[in-house]
C-alpha positions in Angstrom: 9.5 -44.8 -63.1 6.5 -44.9 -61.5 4.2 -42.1 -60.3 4.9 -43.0 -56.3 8.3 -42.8 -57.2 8.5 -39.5 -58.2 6.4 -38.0 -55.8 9.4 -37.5 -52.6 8.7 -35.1 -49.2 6.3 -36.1 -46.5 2.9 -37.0 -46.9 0.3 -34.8 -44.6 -3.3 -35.8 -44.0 -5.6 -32.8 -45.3 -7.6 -33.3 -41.2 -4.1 -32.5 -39.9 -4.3 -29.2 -41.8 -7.0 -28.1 -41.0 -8.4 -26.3 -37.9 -8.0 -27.6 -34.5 -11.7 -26.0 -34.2 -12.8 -27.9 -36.5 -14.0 -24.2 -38.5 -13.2 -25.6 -42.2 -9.7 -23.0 -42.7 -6.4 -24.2 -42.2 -4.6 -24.0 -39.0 -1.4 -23.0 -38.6 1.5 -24.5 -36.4 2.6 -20.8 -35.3 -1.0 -21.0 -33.7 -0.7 -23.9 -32.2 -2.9 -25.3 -35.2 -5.9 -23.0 -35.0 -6.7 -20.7 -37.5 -6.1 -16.9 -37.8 -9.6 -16.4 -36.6 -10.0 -19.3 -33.6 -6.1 -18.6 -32.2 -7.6 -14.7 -31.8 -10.7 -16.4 -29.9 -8.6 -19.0 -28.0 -6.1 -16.2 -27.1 -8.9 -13.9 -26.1 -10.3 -16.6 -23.9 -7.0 -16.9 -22.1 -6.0 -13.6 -21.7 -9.4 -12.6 -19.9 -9.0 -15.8 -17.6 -5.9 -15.0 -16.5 -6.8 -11.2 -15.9 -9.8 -12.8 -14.1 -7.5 -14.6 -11.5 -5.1 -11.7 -11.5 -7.8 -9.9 -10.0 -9.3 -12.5 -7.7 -5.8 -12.3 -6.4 -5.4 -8.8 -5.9 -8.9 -8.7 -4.3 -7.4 -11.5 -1.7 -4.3 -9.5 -1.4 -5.8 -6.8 -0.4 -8.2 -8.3 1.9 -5.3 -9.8 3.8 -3.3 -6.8 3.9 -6.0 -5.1 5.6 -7.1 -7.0 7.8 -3.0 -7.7 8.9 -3.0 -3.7 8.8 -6.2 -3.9 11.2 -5.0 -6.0 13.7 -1.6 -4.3 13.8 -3.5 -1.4 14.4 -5.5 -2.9 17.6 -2.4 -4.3 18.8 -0.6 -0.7 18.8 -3.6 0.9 20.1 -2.6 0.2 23.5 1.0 1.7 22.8 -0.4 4.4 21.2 -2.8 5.2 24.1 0.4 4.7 26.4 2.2 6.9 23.7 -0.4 9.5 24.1 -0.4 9.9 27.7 3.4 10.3 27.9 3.1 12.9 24.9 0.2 14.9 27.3 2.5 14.4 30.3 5.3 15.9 28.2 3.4 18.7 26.6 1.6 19.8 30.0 5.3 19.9 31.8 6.5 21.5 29.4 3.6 24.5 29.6 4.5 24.2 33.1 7.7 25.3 32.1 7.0 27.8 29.6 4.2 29.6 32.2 6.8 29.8 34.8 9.3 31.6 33.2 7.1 33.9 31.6 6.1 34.8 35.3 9.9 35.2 36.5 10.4 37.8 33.5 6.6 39.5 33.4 6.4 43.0 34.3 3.9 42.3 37.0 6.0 40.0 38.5 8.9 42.7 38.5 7.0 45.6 40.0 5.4 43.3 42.7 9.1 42.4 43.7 10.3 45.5 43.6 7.5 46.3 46.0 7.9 43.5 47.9 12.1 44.6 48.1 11.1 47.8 48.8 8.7 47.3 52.2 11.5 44.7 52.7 14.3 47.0 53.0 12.2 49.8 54.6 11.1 47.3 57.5 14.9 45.9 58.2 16.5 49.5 57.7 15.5 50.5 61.1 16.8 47.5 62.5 
């Protein structure tokens, strides 16, 4: 038997075990065929990327959410001016209200009625 013979299993090229990088250590297919050492790199590299465009997205988000929340705003400024005249209609009625029957039961008011009932019923009781 022969040396080739002997040797079975599949034949790997030492360049295909080797870094993707190109670093000299061996890369692993669990890293995608970097090494320990250039997976952490290329991972690194990714991660703050994506975060990058996470937060250019958030940043445009916001900026549109804003300016929606600024121009609902301008649009319910007119109802809420038209709002705010009902609510000053309301409220003045209302003190209106609250003034008049604090007259009908003040004690000023009861003393100038009796008065009043009083030169009433002393002008008529001659009658």
């Amino acid at each position: 038997m022969s040396l080739k013979s002997e040797r079975r299993g599949i034949h790997v090229d030492q360049s295909d075990l080797l870094c993707k990088k190109g670093c000299g250590y061996y890369g692993n297919p669990a890293w995608q065929g970097f090494c320990s050492k250039c997976w952490r790199e290329e991972y690194h590299k990714a991660r703050q990327k994506q975060i990058q465009e996470d937060w250019e997205l958030a940043e445009r988000l916001q900026r549109e959410e804003e300016e929606a929340f600024a121009s609902s705003q301008s649009s319910q400024g007119a109802q809420s001016l038209t709002f705010s005249k009902f609510e000053e209609k309301k409220t003045n009625e209302k003190t209106r209200k609250v003034t008049t029957v604090k007259k009908f039961f003040s004690a000023s008011s009861r003393v100038g009625s009796k008065k009043g009932n009083i030169a009433y019923n002393q002008k008529h009781a001659f009658l």
